[in-house]
Backbone of each chain as ProteinMPNN parsed JSONL, in Angstrom:
{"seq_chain_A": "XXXXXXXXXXXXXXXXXXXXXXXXXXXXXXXXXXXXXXXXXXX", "coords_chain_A": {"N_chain_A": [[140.082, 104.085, 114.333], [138.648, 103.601, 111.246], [135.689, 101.347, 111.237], [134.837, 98.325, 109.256], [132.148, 98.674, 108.793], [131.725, 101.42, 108.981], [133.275, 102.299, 106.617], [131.599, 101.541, 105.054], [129.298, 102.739, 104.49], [129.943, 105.215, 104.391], [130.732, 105.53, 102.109], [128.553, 104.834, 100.854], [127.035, 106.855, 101.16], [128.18, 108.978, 100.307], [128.158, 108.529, 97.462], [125.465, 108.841, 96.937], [124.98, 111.468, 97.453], [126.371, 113.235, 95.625], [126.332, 111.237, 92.866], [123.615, 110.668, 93.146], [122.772, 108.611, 93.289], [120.381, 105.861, 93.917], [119.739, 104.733, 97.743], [119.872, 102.278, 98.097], [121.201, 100.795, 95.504], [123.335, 102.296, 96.048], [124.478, 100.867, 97.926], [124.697, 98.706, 97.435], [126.545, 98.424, 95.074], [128.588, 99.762, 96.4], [129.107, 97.2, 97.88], [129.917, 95.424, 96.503], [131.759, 97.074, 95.277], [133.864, 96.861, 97.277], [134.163, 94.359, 98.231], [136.366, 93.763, 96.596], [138.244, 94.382, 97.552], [140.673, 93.734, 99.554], [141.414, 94.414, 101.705], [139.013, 95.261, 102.98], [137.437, 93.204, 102.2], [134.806, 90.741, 102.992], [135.407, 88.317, 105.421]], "CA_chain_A": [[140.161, 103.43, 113.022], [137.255, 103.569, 110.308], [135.231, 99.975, 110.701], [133.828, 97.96, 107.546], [130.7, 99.118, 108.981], [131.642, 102.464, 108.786], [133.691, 102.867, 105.707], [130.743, 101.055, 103.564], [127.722, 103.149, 104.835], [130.497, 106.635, 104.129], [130.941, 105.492, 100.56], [127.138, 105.043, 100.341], [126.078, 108.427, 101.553], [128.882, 110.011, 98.825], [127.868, 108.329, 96.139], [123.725, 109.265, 96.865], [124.718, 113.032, 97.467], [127.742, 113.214, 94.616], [125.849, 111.12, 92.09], [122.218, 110.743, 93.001], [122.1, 107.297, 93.392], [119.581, 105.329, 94.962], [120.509, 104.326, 98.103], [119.905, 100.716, 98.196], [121.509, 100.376, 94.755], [124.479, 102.272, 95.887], [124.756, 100.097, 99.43], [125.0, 97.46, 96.735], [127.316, 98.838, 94.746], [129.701, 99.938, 97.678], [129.561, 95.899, 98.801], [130.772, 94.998, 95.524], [133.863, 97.51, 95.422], [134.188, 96.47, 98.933], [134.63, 92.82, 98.121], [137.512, 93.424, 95.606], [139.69, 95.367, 98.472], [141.769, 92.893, 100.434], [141.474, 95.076, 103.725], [137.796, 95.495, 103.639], [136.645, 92.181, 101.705], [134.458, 89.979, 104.162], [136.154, 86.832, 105.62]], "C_chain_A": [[138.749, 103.183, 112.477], [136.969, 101.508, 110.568], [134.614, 99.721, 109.5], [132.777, 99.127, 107.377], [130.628, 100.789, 107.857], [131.778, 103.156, 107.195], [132.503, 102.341, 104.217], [129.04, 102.362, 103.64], [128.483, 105.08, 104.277], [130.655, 106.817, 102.482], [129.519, 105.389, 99.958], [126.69, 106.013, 100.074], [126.898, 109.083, 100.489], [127.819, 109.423, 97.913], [126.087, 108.539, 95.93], [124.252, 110.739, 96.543], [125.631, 113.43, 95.998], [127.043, 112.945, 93.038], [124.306, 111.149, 91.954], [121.829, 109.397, 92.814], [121.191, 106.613, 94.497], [120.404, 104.358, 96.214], [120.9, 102.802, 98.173], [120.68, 100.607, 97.134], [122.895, 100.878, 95.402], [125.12, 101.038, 96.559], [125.487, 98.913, 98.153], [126.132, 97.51, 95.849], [128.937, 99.002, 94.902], [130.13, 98.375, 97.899], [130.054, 94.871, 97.235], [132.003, 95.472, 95.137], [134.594, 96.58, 96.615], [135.092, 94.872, 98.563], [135.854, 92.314, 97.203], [138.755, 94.079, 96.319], [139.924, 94.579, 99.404], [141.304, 93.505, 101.908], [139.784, 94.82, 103.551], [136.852, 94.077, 102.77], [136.224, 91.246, 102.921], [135.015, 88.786, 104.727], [134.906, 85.722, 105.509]], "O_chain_A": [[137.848, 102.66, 113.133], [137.749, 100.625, 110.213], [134.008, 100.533, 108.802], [132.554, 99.992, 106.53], [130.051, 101.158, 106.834], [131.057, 103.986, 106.641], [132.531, 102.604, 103.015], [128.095, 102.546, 102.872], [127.738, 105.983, 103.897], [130.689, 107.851, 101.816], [129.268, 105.756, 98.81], [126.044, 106.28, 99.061], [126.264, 109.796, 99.712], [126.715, 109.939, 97.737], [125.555, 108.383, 94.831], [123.983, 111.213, 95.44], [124.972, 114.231, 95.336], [127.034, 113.805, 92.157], [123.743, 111.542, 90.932], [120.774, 109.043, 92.289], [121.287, 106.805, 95.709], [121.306, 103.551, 95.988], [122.025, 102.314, 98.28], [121.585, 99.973, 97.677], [123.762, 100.004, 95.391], [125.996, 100.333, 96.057], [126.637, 98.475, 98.155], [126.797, 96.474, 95.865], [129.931, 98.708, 94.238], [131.324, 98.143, 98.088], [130.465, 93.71, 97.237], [132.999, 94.84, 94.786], [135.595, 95.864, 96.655], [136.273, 94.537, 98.658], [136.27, 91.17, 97.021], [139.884, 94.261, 95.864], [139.173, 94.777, 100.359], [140.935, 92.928, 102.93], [139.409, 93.897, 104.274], [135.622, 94.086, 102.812], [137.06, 90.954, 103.776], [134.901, 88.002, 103.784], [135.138, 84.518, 105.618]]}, "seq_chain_B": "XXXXXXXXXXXXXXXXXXXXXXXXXXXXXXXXXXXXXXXXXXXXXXXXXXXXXXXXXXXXXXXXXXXXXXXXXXXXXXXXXXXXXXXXXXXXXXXXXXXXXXXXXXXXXXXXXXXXXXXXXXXXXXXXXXXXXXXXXXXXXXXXXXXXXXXXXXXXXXXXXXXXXX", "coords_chain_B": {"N_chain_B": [[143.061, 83.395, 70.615], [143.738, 85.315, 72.555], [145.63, 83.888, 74.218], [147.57, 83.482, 72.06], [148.718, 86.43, 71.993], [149.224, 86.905, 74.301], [151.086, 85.302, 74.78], [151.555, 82.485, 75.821], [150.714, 79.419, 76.633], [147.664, 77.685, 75.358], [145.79, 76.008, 76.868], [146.976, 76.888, 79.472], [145.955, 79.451, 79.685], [143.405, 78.904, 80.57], [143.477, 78.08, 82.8], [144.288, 79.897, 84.6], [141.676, 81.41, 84.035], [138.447, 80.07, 83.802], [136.124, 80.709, 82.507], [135.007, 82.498, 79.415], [133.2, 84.425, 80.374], [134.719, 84.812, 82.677], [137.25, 85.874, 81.995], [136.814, 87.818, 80.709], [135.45, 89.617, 82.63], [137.861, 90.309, 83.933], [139.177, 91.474, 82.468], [137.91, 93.931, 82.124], [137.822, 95.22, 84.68], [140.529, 95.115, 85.208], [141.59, 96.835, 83.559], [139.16, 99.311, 84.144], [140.313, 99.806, 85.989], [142.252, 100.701, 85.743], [141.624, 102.766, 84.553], [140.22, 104.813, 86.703], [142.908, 104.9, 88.164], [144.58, 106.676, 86.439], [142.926, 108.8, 85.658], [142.364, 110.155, 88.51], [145.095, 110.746, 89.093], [145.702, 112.283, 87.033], [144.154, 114.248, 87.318], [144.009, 114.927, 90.522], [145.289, 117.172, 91.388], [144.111, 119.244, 90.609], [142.838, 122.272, 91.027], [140.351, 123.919, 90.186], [136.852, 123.67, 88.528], [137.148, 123.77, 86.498], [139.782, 122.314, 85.85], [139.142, 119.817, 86.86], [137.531, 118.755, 84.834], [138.887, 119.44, 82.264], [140.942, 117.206, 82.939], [139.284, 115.168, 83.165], [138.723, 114.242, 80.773], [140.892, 113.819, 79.636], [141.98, 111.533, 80.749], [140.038, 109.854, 79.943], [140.029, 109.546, 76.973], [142.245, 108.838, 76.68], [141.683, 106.005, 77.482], [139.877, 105.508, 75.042], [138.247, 104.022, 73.243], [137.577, 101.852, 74.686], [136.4, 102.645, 76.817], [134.213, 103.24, 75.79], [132.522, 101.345, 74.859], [132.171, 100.121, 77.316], [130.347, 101.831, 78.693], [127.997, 101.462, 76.973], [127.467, 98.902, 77.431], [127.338, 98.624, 80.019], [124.748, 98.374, 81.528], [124.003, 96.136, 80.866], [125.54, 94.329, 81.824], [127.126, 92.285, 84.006], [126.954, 92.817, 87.705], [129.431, 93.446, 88.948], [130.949, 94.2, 87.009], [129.319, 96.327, 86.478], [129.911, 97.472, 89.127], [132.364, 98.367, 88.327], [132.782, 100.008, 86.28], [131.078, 102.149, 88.248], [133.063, 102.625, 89.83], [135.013, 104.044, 88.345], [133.567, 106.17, 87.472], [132.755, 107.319, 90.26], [135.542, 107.905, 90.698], [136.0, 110.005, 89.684], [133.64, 111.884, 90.657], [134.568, 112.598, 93.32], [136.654, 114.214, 93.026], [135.873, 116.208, 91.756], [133.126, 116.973, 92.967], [133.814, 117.773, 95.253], [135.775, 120.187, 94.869], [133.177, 121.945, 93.294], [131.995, 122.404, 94.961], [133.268, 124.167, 96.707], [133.764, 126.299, 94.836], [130.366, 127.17, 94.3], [130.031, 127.943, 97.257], [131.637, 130.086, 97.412], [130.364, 131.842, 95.184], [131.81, 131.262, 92.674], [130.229, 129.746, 90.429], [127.253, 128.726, 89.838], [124.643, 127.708, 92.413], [123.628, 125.042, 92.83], [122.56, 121.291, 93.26], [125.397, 118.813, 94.135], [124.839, 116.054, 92.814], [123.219, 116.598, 90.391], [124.923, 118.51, 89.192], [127.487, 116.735, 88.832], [126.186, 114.649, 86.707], [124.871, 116.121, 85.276], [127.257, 116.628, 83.46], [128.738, 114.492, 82.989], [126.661, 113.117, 81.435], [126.257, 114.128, 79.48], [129.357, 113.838, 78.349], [129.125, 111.152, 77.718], [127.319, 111.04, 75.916], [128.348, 111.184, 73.605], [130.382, 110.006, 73.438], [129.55, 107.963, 73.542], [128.42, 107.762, 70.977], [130.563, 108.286, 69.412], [130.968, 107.536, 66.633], [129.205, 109.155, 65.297], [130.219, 111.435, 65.426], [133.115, 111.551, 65.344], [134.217, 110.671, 62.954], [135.983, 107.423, 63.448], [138.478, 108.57, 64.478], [139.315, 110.231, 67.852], [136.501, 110.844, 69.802], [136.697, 112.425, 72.042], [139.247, 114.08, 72.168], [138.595, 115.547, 69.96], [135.883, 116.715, 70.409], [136.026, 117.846, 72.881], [137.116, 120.194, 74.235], [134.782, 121.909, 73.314], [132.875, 120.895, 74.459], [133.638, 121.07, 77.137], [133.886, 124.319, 77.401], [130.772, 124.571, 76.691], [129.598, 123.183, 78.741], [130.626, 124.871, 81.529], [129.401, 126.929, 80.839], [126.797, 126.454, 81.446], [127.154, 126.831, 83.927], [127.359, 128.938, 85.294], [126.868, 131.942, 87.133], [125.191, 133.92, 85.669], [123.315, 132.107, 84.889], [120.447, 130.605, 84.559], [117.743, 128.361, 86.161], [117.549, 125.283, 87.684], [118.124, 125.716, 89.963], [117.112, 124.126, 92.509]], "CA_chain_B": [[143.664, 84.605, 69.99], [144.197, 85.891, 73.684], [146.354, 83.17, 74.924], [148.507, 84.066, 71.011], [148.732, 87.832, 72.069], [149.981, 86.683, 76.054], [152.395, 84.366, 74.919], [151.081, 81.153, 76.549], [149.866, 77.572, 75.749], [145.952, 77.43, 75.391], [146.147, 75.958, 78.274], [147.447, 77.891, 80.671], [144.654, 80.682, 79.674], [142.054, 78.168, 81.071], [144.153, 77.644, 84.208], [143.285, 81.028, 85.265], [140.134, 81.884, 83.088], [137.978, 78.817, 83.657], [134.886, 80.576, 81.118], [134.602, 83.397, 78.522], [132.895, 85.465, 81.173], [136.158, 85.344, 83.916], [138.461, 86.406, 81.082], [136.204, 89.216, 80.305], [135.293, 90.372, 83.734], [139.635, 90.309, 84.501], [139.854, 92.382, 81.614], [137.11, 95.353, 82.911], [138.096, 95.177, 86.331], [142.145, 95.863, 85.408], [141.134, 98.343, 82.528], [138.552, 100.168, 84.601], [141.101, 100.239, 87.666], [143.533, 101.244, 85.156], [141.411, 104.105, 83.935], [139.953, 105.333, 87.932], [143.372, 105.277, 88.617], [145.254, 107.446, 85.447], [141.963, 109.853, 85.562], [142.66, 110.645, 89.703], [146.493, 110.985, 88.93], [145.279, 113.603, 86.195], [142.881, 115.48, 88.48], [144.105, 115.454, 92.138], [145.944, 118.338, 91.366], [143.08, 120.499, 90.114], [142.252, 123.275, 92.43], [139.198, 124.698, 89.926], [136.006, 122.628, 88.022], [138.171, 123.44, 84.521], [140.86, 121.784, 85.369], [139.217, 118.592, 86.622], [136.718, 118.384, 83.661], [140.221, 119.084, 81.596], [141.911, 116.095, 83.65], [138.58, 113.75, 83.322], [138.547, 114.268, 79.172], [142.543, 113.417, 79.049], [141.96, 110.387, 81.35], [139.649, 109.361, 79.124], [140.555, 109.81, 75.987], [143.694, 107.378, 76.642], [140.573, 104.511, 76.692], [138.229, 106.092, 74.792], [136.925, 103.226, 73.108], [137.112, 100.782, 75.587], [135.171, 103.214, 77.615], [132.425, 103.793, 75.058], [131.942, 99.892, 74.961], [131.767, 100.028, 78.75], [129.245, 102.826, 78.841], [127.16, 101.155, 76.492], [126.842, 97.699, 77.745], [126.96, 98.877, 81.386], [123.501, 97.99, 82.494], [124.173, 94.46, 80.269], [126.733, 93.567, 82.403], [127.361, 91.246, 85.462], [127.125, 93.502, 89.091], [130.871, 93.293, 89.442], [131.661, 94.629, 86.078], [128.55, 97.454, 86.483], [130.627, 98.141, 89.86], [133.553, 98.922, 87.777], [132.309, 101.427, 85.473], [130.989, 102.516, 89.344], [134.562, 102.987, 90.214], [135.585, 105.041, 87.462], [132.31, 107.664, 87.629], [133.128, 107.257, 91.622], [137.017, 108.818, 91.021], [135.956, 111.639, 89.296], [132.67, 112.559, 91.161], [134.985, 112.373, 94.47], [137.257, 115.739, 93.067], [134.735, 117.196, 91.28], [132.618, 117.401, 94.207], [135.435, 119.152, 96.202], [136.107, 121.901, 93.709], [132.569, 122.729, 92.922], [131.367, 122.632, 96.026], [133.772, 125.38, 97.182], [133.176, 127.11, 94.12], [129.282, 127.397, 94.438], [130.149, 128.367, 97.839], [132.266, 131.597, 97.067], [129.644, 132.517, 93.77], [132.241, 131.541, 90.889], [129.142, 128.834, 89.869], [126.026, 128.911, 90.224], [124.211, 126.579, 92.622], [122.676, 123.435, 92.628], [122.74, 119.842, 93.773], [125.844, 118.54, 93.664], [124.639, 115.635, 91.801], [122.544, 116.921, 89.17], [125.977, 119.151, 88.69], [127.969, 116.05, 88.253], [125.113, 113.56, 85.839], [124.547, 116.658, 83.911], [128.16, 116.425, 82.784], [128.306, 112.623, 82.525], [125.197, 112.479, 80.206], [126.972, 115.17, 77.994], [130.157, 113.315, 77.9], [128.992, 109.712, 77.579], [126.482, 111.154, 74.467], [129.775, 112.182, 72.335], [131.333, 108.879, 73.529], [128.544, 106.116, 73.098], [128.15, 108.265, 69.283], [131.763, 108.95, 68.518], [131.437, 107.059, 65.312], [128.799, 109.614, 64.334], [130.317, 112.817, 66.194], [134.364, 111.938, 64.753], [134.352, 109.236, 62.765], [137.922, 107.311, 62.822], [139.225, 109.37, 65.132], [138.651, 110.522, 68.966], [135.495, 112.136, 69.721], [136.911, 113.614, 73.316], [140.028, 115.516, 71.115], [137.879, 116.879, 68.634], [134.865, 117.781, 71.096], [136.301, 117.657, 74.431], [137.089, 121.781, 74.366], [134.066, 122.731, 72.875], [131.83, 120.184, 75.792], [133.627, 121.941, 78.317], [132.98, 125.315, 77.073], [129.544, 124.859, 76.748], [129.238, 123.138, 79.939], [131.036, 125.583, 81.94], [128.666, 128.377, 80.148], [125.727, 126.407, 82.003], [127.337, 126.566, 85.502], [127.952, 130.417, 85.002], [125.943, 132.29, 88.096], [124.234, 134.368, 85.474], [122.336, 130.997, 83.715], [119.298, 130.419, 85.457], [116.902, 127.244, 85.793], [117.452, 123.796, 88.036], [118.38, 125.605, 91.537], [116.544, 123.35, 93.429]], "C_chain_B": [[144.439, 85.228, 71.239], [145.72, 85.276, 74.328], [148.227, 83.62, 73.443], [149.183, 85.266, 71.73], [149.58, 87.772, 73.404], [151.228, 86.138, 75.558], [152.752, 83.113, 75.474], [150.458, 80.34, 75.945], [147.793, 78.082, 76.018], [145.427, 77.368, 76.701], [145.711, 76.498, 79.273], [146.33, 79.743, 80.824], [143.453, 80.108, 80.43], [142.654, 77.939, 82.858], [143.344, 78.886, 85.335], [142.148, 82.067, 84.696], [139.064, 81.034, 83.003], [136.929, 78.843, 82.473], [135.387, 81.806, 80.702], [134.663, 84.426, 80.011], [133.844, 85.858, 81.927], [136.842, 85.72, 83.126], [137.823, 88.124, 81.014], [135.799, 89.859, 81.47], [136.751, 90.598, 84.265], [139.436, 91.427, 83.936], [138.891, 93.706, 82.086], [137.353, 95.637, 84.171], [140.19, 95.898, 86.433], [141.749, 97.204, 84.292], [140.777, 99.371, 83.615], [139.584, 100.292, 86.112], [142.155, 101.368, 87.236], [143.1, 102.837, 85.085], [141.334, 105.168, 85.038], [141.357, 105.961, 88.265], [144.458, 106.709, 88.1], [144.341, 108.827, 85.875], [142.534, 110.581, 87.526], [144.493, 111.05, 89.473], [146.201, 112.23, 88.275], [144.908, 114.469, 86.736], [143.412, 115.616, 89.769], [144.7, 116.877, 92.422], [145.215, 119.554, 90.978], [142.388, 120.808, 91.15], [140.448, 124.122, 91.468], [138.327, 123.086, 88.853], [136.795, 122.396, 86.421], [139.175, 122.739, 84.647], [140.364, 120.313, 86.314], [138.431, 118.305, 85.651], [138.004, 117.961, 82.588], [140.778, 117.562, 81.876], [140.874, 114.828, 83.343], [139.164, 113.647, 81.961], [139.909, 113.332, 79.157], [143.095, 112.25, 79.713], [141.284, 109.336, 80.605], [139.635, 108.523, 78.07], [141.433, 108.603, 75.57], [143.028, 106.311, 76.385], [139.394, 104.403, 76.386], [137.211, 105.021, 74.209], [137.007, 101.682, 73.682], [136.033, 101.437, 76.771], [134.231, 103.158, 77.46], [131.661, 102.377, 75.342], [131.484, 100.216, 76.353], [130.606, 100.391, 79.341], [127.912, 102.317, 78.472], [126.598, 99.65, 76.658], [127.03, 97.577, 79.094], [126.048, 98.109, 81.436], [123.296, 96.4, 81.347], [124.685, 94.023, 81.361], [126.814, 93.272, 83.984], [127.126, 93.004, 86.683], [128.559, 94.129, 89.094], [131.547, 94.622, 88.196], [130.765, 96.547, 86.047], [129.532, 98.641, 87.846], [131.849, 99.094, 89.267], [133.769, 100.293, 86.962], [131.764, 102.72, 86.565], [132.238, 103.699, 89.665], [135.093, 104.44, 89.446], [135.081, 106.674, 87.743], [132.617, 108.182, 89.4], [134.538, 108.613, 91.557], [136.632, 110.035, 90.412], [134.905, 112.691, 89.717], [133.334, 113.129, 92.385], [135.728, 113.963, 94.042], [136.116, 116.3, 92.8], [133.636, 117.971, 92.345], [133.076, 118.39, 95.179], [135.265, 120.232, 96.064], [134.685, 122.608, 93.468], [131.566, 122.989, 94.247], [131.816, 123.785, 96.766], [133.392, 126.369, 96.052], [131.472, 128.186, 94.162], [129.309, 127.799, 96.017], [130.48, 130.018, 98.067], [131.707, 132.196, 95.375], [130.558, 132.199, 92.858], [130.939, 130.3, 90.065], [127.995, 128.776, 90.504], [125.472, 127.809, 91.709], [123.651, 125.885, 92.933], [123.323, 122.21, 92.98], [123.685, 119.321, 93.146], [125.843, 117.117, 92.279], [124.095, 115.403, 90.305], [123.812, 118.049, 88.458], [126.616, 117.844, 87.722], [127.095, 114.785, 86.607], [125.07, 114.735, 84.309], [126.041, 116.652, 82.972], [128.517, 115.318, 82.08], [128.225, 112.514, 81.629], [125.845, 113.225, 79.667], [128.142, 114.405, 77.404], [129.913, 111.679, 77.305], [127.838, 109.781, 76.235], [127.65, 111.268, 73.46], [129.885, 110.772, 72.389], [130.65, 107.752, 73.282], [128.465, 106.266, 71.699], [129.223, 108.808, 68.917], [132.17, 108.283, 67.151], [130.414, 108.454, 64.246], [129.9, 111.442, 64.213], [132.26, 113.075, 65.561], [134.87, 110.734, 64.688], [135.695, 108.782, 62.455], [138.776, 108.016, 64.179], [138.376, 109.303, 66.627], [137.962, 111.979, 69.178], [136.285, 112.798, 71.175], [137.685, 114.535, 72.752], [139.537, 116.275, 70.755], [136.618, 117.744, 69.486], [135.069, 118.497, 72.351], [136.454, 119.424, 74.509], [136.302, 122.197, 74.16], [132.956, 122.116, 74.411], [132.524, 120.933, 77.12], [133.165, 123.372, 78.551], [131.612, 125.382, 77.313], [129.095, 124.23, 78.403], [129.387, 124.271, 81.295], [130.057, 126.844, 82.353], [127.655, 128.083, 80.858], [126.019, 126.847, 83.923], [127.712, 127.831, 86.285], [126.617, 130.905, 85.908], [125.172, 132.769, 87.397], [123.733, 133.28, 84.93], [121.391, 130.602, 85.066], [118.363, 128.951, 85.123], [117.714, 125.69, 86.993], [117.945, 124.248, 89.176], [118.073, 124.381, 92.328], [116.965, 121.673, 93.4]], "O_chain_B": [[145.595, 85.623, 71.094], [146.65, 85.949, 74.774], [149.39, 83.886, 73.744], [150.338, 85.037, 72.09], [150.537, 88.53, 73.561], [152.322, 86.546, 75.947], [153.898, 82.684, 75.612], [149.771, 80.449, 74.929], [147.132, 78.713, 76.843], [144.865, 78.199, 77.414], [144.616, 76.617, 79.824], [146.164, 80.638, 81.654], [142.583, 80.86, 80.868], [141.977, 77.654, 83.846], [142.488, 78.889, 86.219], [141.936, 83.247, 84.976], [138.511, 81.182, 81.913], [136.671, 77.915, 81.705], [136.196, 82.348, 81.455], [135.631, 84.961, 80.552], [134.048, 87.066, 82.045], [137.633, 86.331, 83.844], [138.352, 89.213, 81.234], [135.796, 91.068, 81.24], [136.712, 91.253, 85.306], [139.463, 92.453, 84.617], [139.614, 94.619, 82.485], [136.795, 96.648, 84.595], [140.804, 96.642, 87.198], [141.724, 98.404, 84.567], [141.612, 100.164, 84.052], [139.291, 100.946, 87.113], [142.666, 102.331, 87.808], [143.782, 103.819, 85.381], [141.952, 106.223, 84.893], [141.414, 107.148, 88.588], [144.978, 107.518, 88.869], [144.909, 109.808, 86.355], [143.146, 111.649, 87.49], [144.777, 112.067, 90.105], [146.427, 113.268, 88.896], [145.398, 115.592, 86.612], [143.185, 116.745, 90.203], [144.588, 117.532, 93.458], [145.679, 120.693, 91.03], [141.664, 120.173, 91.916], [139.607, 124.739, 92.123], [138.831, 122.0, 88.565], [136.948, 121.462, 85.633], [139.69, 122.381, 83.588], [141.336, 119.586, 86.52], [138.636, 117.113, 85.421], [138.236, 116.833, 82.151], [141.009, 116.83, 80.914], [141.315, 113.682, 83.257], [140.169, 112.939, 81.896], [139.888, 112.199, 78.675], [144.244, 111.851, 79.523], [141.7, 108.179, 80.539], [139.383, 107.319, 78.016], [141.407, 107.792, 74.644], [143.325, 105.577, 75.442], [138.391, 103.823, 76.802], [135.998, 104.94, 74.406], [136.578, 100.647, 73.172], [135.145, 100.856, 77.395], [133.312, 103.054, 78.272], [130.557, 102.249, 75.871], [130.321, 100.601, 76.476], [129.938, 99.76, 80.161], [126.9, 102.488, 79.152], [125.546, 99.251, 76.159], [126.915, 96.433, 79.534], [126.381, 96.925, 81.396], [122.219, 95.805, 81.31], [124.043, 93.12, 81.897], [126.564, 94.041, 84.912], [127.192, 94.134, 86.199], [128.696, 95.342, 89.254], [132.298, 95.572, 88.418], [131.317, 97.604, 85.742], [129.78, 99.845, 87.772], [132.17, 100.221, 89.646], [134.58, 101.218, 87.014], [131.837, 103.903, 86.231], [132.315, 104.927, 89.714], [135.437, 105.523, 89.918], [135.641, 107.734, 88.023], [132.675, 109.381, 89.672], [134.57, 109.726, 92.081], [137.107, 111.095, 90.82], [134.961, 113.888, 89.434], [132.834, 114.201, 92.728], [135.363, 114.912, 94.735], [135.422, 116.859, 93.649], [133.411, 119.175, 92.464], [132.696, 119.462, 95.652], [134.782, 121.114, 96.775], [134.754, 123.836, 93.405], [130.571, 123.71, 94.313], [131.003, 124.43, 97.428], [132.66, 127.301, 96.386], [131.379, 129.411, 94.09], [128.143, 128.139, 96.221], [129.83, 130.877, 98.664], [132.425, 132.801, 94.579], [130.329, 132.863, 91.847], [131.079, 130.237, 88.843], [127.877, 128.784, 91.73], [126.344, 126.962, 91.901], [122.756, 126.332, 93.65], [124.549, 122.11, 92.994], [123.56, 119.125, 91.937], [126.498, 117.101, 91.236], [124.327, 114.557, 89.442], [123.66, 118.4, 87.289], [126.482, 117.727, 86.504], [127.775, 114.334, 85.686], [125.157, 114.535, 83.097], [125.9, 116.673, 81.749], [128.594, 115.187, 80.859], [129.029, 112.059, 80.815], [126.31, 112.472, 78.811], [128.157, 114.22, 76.187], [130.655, 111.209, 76.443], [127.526, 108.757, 75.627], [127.323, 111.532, 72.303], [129.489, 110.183, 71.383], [131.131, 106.702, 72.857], [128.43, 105.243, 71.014], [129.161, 109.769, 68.15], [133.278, 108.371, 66.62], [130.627, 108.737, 63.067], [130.127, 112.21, 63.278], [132.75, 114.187, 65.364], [135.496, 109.995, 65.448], [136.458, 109.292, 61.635], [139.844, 107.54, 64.564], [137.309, 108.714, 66.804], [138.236, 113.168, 69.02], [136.338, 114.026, 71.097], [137.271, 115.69, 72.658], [139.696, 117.482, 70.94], [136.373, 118.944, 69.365], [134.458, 119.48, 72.77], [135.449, 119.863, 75.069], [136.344, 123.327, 74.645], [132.424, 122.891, 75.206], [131.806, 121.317, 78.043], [132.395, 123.734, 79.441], [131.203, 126.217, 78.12], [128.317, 124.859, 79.121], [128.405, 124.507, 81.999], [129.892, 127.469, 83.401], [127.104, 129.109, 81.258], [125.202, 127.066, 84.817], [128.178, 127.909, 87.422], [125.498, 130.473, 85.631], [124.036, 132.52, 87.802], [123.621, 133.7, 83.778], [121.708, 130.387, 86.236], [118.298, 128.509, 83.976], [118.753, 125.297, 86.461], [118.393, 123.301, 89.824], [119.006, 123.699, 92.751], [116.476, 120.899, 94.223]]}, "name": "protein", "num_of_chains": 2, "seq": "XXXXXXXXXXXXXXXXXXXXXXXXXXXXXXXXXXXXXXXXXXXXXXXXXXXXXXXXXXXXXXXXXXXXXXXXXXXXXXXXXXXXXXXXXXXXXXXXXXXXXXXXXXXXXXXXXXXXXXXXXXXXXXXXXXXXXXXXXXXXXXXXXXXXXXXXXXXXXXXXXXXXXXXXXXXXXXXXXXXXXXXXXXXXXXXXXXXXXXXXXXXXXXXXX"}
């Protein structure tokens, strides 16, 4: 089973190679979808 | 006016809206979920780059000018709400990627970095759409341009057009 870890650092690396975003901005990006998805929002 | 339009006491809009800003970040957050999710319904089914460019336009289109707003006060707007507009560009980079990546594999497109593939489309579509008052005024600019922006895009991604390999 995919961890947080995993599934936030897999949505990073798309969205650098896909769109060309920087990565720090995506990371940041990612932990703001992240935080609106029930399964993967932080406790 | 909002709480008129719902059908609720004054009130009861403040219950779960406490400022301005939470009303207006609800409303980009179900929109833009709305749109990620119509636009991937449109497209999952497209096996070539024409028919998800086709599928983004007609995903679009449906909220074209709640999009344009979106587009254009993006980098205004809260993290959360910048995520959202995220989301959207996210669902359609995710096929697109797919399709032209096999494509530029087996020569039907030229190729180049998938993301300077996807941005250069973007920036083409989001110029029509931030200026669709000049580009079809009254009306929707994706309808009226949306066939001719694919065309010409298409025409750039064509193995013989040369320039931005790298």
């Amino acid at each position: 089973m995919t961890t947080r870890e995993e599934a936030r650092e897999g949505m990073t690396a798309f969205m650098v190679r896909s769109q060309g975003i920087d990565e720090a901005a995506a990371r940041k990006a990612v932990d703001e979808m992240m935080a609106k998805l029930p399964a993967w929002a932080e406790s | 006016m909002v709480d008129m339009a719902a059908g609720v006491a004054h009130g009861t809009l403040f219950v779960h809206f406490p400022t301005r800003d939470d009303l207006i970040a609800a409303v980009i957050e179900e929109s833009g979920q709305r749109i990620a999710a119509r636009i991937h319904d449109l497209a999952r089914a497209g096996t070539t780059v024409h028919e998800i460019l086709v599928a983004h336009l007609e995903g679009l289109a449906e909220y074209e000018a709640f999009y344009a707003r979106l587009v254009m006060e993006g980098p205004l707007l809260p993290p959360h709400a910048q995520a959202t507009l995220l989301g959207i560009q996210s669902a359609i980079s995710w096929l697109l990627a797919g399709v032209a990546e096999h494509e530029m594999a087996v020569g039907a497109i030229r190729p180049m970095p998938t993301h300077l593939l996807f941005n250069t489309w973007l920036g083409l579509v989001h110029h029509y759409v931030c200026n669709r008052e000049l580009f079809a005024p009254g009306g929707s600019v994706l309808e009226r341009w949306g066939p001719v922006l694919i065309d010409h895009y298409e025409a750039l991604l064509r193995p013989g057009c040369k320039g931005g390999e790298q």
